[in-house]
N, C-alpha and C positions, 0 to 999 in steps of 0.2 A: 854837210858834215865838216866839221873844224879839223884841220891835219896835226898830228904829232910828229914829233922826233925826237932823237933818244939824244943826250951827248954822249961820249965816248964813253965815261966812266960809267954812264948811268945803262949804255951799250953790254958793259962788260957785265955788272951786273945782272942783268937781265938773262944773260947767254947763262950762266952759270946755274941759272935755275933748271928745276927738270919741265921737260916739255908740258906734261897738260898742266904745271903752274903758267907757264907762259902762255900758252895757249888761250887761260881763264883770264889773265890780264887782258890778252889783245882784243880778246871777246868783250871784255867789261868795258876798257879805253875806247873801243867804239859802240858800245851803247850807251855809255856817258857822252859821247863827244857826238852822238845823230841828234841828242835834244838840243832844242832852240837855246834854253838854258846850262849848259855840262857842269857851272858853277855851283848850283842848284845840290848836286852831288857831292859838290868839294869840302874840306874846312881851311879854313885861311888860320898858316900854320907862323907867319912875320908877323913879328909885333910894331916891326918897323914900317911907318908909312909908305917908304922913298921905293920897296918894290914889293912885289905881291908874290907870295910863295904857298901855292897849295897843296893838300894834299887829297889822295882818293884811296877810301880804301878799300879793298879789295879782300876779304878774309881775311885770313891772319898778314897778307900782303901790304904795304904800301905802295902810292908811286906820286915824290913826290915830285914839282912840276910848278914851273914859271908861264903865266897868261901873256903870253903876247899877239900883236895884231893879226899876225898868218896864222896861230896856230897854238899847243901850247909843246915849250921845250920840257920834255922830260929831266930832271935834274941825279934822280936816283930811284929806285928800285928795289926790293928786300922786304925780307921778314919783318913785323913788327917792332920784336924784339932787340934788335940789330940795326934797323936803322936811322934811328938817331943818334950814334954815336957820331 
């Protein structure tokens, strides 16, 4: 299984949700994250080549999230409709 972690902001976020919302994330982030594949699930949300910014979505939930070697960094966290401002 590939490890996640939150940054701060994307911490804060998260915390503010109501429990069985988070609950269904951390359940989803590690059934996305036990396949051999977890990209497979993602959509690649940078148009920019120079880094790779995904996202997964989770019912009306987002989470989106940077591919690196350890693992992937969670970037943000939120409603659909809210977070892409």
């Amino acid at each position: 299984m590939i490890n996640y972690d939150f940054t701060r902001y994307a911490e804060k976020e998260f915390l503010k949700l109501s429990p069985p919302i988070q609950k269904r994330i951390i359940n989803k982030l590690e059934f996305f994250l036990s396949h051999s594949n977890p990209l497979a699930f993602a959509t690649n949300i940078n148009t920019a080549a120079t880094q790779a910014t995904y996202r997964f979505r989770i019912g009306d939930y987002r989470v989106i999230f940077d591919w690196e070697e350890t693992g992937i960094l969670i970037l943000r966290v939120g409603h659909r409709r809210e977070i892409y401002r």
